[in-house]
TORLUM-150025 format. One record per residue (C-alpha): residue number from 1; residue in three letters; chain; x, y, z. Coordinates in steps of 0.2 Angstrom, whole numbers. Last residue first. Example, Ala and Ser with C-alpha at 12.3 -4.5 7.8 and 13.67 -1.06 7.14 Angstrom:
! TORLUM-150025
(2, SER, A, (68, -5, 36)),
(1, ALA, A, (62, -22, 39)),
***
This chain:
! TORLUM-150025
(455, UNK, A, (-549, 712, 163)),
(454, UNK, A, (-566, 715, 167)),
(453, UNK, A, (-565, 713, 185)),
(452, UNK, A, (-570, 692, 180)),
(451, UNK, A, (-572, 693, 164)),
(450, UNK, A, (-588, 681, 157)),
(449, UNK, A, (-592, 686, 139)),
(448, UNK, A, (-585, 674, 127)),
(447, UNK, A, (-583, 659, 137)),
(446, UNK, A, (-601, 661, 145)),
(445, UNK, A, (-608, 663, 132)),
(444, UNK, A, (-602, 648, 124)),
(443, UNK, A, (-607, 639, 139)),
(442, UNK, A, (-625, 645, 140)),
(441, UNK, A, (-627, 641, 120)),
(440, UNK, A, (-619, 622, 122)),
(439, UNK, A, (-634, 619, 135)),
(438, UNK, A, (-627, 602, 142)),
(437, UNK, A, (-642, 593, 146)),
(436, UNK, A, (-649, 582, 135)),
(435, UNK, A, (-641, 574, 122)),
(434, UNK, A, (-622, 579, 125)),
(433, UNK, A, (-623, 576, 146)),
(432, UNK, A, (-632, 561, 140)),
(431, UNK, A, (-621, 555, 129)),
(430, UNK, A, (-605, 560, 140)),
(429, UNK, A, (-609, 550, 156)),
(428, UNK, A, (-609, 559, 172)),
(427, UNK, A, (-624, 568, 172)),
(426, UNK, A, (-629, 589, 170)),
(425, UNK, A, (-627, 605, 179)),
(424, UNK, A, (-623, 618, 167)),
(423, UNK, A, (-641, 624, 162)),
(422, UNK, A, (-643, 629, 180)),
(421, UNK, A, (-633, 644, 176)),
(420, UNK, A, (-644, 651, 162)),
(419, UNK, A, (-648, 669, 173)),
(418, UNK, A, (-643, 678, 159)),
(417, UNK, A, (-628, 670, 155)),
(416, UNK, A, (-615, 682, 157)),
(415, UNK, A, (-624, 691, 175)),
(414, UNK, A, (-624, 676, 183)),
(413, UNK, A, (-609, 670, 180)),
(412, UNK, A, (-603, 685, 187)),
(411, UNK, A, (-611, 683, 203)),
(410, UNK, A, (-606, 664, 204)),
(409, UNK, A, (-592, 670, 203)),
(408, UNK, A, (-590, 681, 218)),
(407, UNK, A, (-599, 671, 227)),
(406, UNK, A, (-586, 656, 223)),
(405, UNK, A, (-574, 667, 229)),
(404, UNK, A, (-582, 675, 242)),
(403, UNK, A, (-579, 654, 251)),
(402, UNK, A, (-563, 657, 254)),
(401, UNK, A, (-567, 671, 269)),
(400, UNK, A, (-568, 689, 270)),
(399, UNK, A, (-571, 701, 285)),
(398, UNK, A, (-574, 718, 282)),
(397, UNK, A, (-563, 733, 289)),
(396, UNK, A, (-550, 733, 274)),
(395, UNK, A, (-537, 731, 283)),
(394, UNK, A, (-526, 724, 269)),
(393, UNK, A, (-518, 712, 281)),
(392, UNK, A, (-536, 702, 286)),
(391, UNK, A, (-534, 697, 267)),
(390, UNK, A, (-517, 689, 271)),
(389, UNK, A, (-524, 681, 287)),
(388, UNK, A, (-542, 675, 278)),
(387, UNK, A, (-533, 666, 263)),
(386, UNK, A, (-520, 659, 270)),
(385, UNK, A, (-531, 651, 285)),
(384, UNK, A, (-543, 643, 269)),
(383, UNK, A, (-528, 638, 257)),
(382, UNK, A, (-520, 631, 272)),
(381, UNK, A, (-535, 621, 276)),
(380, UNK, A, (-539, 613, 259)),
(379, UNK, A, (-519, 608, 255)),
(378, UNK, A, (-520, 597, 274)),
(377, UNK, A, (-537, 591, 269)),
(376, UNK, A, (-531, 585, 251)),
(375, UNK, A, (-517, 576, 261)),
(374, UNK, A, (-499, 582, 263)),
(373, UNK, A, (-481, 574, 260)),
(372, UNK, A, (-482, 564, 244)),
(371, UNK, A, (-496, 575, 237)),
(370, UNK, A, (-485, 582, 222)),
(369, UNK, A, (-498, 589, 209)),
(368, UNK, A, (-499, 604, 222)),
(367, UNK, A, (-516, 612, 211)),
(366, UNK, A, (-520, 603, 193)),
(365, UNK, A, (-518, 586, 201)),
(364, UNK, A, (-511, 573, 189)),
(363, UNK, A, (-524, 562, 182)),
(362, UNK, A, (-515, 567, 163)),
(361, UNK, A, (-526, 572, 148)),
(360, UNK, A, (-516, 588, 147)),
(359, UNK, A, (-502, 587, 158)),
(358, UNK, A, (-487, 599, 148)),
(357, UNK, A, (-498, 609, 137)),
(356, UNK, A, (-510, 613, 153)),
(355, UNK, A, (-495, 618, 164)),
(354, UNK, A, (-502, 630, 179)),
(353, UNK, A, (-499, 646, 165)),
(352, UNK, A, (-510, 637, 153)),
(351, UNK, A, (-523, 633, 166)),
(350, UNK, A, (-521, 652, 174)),
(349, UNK, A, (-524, 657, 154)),
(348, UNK, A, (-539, 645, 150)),
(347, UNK, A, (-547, 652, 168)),
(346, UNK, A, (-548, 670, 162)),
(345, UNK, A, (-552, 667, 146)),
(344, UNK, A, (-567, 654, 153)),
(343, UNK, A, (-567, 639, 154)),
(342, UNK, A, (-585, 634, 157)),
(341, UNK, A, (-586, 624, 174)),
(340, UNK, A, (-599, 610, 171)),
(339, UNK, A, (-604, 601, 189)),
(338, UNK, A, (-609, 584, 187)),
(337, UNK, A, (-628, 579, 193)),
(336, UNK, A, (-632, 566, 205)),
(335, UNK, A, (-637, 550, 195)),
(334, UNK, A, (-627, 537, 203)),
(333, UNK, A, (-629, 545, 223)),
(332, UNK, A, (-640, 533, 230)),
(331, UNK, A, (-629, 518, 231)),
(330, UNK, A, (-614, 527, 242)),
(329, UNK, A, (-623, 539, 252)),
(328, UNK, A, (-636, 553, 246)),
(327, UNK, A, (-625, 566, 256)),
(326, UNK, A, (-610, 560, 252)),
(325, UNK, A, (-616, 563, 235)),
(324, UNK, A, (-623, 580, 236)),
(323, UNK, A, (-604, 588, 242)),
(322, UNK, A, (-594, 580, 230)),
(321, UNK, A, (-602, 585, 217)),
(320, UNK, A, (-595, 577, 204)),
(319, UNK, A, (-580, 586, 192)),
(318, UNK, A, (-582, 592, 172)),
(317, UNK, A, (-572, 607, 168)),
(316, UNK, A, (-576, 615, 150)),
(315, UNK, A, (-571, 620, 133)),
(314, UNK, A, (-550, 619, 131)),
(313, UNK, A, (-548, 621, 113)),
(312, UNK, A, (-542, 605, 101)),
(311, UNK, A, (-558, 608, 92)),
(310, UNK, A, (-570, 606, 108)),
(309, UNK, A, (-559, 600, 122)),
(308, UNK, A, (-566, 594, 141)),
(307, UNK, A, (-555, 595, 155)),
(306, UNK, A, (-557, 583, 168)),
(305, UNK, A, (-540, 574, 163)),
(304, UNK, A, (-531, 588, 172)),
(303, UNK, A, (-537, 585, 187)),
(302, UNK, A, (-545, 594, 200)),
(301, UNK, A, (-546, 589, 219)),
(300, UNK, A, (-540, 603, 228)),
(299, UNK, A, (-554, 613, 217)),
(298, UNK, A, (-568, 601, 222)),
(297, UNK, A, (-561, 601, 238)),
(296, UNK, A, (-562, 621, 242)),
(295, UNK, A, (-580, 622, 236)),
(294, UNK, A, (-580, 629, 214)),
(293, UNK, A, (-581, 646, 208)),
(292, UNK, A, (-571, 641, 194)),
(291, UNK, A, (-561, 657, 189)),
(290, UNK, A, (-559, 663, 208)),
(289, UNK, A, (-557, 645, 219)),
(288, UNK, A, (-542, 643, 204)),
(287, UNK, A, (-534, 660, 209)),
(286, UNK, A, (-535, 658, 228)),
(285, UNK, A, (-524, 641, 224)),
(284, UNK, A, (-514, 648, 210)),
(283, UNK, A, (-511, 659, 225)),
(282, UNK, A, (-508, 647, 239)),
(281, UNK, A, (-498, 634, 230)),
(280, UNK, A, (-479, 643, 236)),
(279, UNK, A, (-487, 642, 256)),
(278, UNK, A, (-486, 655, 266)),
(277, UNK, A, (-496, 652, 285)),
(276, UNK, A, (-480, 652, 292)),
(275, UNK, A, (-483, 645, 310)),
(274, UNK, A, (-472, 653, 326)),
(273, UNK, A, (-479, 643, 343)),
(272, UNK, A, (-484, 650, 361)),
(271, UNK, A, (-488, 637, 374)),
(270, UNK, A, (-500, 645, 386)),
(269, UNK, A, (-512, 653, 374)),
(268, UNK, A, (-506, 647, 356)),
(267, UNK, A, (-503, 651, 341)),
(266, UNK, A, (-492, 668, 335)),
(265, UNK, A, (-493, 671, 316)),
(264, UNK, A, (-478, 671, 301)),
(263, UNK, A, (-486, 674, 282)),
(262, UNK, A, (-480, 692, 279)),
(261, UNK, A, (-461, 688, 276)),
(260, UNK, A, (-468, 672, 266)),
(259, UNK, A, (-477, 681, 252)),
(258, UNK, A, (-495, 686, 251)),
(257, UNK, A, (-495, 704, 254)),
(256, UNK, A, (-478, 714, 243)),
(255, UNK, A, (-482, 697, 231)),
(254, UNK, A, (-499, 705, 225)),
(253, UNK, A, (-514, 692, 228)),
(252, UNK, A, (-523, 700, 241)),
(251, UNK, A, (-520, 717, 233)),
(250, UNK, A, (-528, 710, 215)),
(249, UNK, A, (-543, 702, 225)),
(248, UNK, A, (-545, 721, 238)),
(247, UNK, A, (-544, 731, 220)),
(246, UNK, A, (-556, 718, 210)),
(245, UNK, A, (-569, 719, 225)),
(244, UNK, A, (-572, 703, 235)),
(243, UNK, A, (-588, 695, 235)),
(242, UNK, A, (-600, 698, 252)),
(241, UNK, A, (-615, 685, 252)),
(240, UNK, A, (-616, 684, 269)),
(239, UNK, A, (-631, 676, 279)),
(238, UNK, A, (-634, 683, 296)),
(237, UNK, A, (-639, 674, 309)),
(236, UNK, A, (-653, 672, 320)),
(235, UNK, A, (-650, 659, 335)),
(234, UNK, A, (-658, 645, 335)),
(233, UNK, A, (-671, 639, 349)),
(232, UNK, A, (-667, 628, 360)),
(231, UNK, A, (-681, 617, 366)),
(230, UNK, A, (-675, 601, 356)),
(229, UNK, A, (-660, 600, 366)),
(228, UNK, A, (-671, 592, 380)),
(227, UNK, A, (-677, 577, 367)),
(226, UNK, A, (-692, 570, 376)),
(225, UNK, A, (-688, 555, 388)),
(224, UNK, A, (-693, 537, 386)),
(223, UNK, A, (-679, 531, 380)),
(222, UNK, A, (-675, 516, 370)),
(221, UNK, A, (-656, 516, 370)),
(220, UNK, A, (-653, 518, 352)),
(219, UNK, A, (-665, 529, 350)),
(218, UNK, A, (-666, 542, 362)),
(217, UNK, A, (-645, 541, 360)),
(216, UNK, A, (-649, 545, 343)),
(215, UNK, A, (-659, 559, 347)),
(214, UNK, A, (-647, 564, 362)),
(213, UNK, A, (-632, 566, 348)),
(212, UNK, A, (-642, 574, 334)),
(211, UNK, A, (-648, 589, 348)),
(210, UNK, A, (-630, 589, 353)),
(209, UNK, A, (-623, 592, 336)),
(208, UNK, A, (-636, 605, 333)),
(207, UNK, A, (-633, 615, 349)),
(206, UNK, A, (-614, 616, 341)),
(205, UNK, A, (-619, 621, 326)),
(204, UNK, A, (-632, 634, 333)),
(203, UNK, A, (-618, 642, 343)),
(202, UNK, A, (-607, 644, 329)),
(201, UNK, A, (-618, 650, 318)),
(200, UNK, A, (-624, 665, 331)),
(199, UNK, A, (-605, 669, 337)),
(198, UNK, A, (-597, 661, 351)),
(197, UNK, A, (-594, 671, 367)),
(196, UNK, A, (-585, 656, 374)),
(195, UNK, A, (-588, 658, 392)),
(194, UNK, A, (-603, 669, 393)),
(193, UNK, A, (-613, 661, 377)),
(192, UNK, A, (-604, 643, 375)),
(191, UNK, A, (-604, 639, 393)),
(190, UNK, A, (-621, 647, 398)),
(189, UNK, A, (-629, 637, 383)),
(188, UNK, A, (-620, 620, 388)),
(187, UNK, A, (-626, 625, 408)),
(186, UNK, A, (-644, 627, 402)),
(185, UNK, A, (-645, 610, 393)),
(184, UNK, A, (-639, 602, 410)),
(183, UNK, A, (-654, 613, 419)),
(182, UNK, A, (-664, 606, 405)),
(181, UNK, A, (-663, 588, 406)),
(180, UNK, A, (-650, 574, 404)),
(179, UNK, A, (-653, 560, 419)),
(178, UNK, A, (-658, 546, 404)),
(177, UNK, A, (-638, 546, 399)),
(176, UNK, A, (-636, 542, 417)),
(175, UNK, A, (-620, 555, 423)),
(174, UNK, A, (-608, 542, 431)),
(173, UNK, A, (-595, 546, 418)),
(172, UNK, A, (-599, 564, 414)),
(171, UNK, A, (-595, 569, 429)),
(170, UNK, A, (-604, 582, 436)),
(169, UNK, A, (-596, 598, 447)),
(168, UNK, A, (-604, 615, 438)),
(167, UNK, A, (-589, 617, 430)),
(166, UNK, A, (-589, 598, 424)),
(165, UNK, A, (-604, 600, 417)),
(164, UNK, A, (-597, 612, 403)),
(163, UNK, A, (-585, 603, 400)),
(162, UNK, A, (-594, 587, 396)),
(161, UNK, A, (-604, 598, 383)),
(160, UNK, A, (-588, 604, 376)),
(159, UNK, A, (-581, 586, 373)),
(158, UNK, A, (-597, 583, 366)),
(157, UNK, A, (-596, 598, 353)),
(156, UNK, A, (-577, 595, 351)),
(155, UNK, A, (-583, 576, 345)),
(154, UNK, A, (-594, 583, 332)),
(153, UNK, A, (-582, 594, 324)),
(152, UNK, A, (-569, 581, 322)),
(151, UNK, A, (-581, 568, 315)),
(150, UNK, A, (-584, 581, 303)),
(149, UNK, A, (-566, 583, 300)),
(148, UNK, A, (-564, 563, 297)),
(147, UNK, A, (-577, 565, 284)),
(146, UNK, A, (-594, 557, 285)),
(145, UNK, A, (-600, 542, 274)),
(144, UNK, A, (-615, 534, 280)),
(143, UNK, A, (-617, 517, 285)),
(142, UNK, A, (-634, 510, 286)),
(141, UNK, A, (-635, 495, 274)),
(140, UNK, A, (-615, 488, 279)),
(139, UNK, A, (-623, 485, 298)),
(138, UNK, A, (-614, 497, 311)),
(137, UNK, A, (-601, 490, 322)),
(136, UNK, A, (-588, 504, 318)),
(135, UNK, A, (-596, 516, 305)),
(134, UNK, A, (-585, 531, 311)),
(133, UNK, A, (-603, 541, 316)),
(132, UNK, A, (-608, 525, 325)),
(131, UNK, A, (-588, 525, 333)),
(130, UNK, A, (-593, 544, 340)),
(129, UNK, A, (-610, 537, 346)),
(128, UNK, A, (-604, 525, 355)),
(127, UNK, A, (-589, 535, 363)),
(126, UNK, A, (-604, 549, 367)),
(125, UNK, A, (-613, 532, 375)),
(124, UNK, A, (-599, 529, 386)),
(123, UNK, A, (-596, 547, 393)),
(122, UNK, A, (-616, 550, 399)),
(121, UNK, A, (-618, 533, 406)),
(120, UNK, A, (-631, 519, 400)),
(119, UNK, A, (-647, 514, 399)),
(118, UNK, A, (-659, 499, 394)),
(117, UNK, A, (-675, 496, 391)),
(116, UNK, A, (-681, 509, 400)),
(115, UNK, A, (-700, 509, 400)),
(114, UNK, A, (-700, 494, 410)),
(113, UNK, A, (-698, 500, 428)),
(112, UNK, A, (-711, 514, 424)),
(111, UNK, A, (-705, 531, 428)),
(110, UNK, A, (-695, 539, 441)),
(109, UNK, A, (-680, 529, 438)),
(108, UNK, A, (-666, 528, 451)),
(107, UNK, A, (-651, 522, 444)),
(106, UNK, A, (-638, 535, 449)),
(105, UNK, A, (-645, 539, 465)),
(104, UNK, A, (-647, 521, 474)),
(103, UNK, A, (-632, 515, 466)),
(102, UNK, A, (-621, 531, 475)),
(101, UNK, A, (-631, 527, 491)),
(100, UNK, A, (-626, 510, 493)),
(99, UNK, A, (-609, 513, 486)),
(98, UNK, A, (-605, 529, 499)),
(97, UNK, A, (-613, 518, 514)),
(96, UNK, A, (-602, 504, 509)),
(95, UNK, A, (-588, 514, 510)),
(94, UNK, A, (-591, 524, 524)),
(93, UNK, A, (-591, 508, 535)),
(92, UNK, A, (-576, 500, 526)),
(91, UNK, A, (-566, 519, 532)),
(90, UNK, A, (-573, 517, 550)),
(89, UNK, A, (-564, 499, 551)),
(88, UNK, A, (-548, 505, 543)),
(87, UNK, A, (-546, 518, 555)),
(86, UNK, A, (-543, 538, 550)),
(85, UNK, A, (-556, 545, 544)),
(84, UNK, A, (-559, 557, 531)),
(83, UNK, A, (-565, 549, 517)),
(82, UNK, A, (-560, 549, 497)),
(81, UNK, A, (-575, 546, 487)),
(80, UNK, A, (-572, 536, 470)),
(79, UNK, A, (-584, 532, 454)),
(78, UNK, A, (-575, 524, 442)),
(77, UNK, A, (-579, 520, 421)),
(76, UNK, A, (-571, 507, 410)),
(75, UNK, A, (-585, 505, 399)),
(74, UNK, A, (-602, 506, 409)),
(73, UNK, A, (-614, 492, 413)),
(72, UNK, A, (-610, 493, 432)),
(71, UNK, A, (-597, 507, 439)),
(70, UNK, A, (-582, 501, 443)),
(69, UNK, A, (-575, 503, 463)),
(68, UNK, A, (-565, 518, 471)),
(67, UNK, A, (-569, 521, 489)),
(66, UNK, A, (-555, 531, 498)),
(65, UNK, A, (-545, 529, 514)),
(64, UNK, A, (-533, 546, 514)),
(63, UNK, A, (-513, 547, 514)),
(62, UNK, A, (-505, 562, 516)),
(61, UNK, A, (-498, 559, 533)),
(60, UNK, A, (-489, 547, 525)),
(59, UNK, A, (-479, 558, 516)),
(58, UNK, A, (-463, 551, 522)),
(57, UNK, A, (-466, 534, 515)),
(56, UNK, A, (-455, 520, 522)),
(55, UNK, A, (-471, 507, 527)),
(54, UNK, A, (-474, 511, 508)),
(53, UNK, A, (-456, 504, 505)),
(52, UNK, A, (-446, 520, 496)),
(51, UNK, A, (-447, 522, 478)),
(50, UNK, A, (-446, 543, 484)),
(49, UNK, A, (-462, 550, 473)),
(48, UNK, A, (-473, 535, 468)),
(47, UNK, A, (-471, 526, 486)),
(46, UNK, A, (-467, 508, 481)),
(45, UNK, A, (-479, 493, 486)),
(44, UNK, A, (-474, 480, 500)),
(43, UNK, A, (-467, 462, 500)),
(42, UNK, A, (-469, 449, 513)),
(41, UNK, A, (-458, 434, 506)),
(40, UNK, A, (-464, 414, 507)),
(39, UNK, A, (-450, 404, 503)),
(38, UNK, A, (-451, 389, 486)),
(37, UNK, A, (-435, 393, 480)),
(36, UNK, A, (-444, 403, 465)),
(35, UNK, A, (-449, 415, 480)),
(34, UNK, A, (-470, 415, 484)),
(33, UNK, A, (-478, 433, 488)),
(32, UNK, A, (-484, 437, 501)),
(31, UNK, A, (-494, 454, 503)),
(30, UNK, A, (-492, 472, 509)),
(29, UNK, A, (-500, 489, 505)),
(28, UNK, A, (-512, 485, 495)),
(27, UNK, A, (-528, 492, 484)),
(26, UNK, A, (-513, 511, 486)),
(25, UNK, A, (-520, 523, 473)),
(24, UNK, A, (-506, 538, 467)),
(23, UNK, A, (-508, 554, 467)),
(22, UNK, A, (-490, 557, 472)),
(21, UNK, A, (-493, 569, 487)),
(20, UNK, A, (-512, 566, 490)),
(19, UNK, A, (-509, 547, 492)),
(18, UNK, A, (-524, 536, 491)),
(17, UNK, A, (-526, 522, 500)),
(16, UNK, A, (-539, 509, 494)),
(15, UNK, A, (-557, 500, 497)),
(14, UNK, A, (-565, 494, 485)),
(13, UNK, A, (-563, 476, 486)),
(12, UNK, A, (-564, 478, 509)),
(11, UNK, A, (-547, 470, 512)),
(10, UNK, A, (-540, 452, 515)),
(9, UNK, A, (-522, 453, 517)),
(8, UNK, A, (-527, 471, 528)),
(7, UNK, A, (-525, 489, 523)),
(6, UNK, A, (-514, 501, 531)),
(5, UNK, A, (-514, 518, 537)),
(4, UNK, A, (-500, 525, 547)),
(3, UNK, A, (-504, 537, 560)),
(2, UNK, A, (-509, 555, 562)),
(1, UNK, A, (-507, 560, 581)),
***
């Protein structure tokens, strides 16, 4: 017969009940508590299905003794073992014997006592390194500017990782950081090649995040072990320097394909939501990544007042490089070179049409001037997805992304100043990019000979 369990006033500290009915842990079942009239009362904890008493419980015959105590030097982190017996006294035995056996295998070290400085647990040191990448805690000198979708990316990649060892039944939270090795590598790579199916790129970006991780966690933690991502070797890859065709840009763009009966999609595995990838910015969007060839932030993040005037005539687009400068870091990026943008015909009358008469001069945005409601991230990304599902529309049997844009002008640009293109990179200030570097030849050829399609 299955009786009652129950703890004594003075129990084993990590001992518990655990109920497998309403999941819930039990570190008492009764206790006195002193009234405000000065009267001792024996009280009891609440079932967390039916509210009744605990002595009440109807599923009692689903409750099971179980260890459950903090693991040492780690953040927050348990270990628990639920055992099948059914007396307190054989339930305090297990328990010790599951803790002595648990501290003996977790921090074994089989080299020298002193080589590990210090170590810690696979889930606490991935939080470290995530607040690292934030630059929480780390000294003004060393922080490094990284974008909140970088972040992002990186934190997927270790939240994959843990995945992955979950299936084969680790938990990342007593898992020894200096207990990584090749088997655990192997699981990650079994995980994102049969369970993901990932592509090449992919793959390597996410191998790349974890190789960066453990290398920093080598040296934060003074390790002794050799970097076990280090023996994965990259996957080949293709590179793609498709540019889209006049006919598959001017059907992109053609209201009867990008327009907001064509934008709806289907997200979503078990909860299945509508999203309208339309958006009233998204060609003059698609348009300006065409005539400027420049990365989807730097185009998000034009100005009117970047625009440079030679006789009262639009002349050229000065904007950083965003990209190189965060990079460098703040206090090694000064001299990084301003990207030049000729305008061309082609951009002058999208600028007109966009409102160049009326913000000339202004720090309006050129693109979605009203950013009240949506962040240059937000614009970026629905710019990207709108592009690559109304172009998947045309069934064209290639796959396009954004970034042919800036291929495809680059490839025209190339061809109108012979090659010259390097000419129009320069420095921030105006007398030097006069005295030395801007090439007014390269520019005026391309304003009179770059047409994008010809047209």
């Amino acid at each position: 017969m299955n009786r009652r369990k129950k703890l004594p006033l003075k129990k084993h500290e990590s001992l518990c009940i655990y109920c497998n009915k309403c999941k819930k842990h039990f570190f008492w079942t009764q206790k006195n508590e002193k009234q405000h009239d000065g009267k001792i009362k024996r009280t009891e904890p609440n079932c967390g299905e039916t509210s009744n008493k605990f002595s009440k419980c109807p599923n009692f015959e689903k409750h099971k003794f179980r260890s459950r105590f903090h693991i040492p030097g780690s953040n927050m982190s348990r270990v628990s073992k639920t055992f099948d017996v059914t007396t307190y006294q054989d339930a305090v035995l297990k328990t010790i014997e599951f803790r002595k056996s648990f501290m003996k295998d977790t921090f074994a070290v089989t080299t020298e006592p002193n080589e590990i400085k210090k170590t810690g647990f696979l889930f606490d040191v991935q939080i470290e390194y995530l607040n690292f990448l934030d630059n929480v805690d780390v000294p003004e000198h060393q922080k490094v500017h990284r974008s909140d979708k970088h972040i992002s990316e990186q934190s997927k990649s270790l939240e994959q990782f843990n995945e992955a060892l979950s299936k084969k039944g680790i938990n990342k939270k007593v898992l020894p950081i200096h207990k990584i090795t090749d088997i655990h590598v192997g699981y990650f790579h079994s995980y994102l090649t049969k369970d993901h199916e990932y592509a090449n790129k992919t793959y390597n970006k996410k191998i790349s995040t974890l190789k960066s991780f453990y290398q920093w966690a080598i040296e934060t933690y003074d390790l002794p072990n050799k970097n076990p991502f280090l023996k994965v070797k990259p996957r080949s890859t293709k590179k793609n320097n498709d540019t889209i065709t006049e006919r598959e840009y001017y059907d992109l763009v053609d209201p009867k394909n990008m327009c907001k009966e064509n934008g709806e999609i289907i997200i979503g595995i078990k909860r299945k939501l509508k999203r309208n990838l339309y958006r009233d910015y998204l060609k003059d969007g698609v348009e300006l990544c065409l005539h400027t060839g420049g990365r989807r932030e730097e185009v998000v993040e034009l100005k009117w007042n970047m625009i440079h005037t030679l006789n009262n005539e639009m002349y050229y687009i000065e904007f950083n490089n965003l990209k190189v400068e965060r990079m460098l870091g703040d206090g090694f990026n000064d001299n990084v070179k301003t990207n030049i943008i000729p305008i061309t015909q082609d951009l002058k009358d999208l600028l007109l049409r966009l409102g160049y008469n009326q913000c000339k001069n202004s720090d309006n945005y050129i693109l979605c001037p009203d950013r009240s409601n949506q962040s240059t991230e937000t614009i970026m990304d629905n710019i990207s997805k709108g592009f690559t599902h109304f172009y998947k529309r045309l069934n064209t049997g290639r796959e396009l992304q954004l970034k042919c844009l800036r291929k495809t002008y680059m490839t025209y640009l190339k061809f109108a100043t012979n090659d010259d293109m390097k000419k129009l990179d320069s420095h921030t200030t105006d007398e030097i990019l006069n005295k030395h570097y801007l090439d007014a030849s390269v520019i005026n050829k391309a304003i009179s000979e770059m047409r994008i399609f010809g047209k």
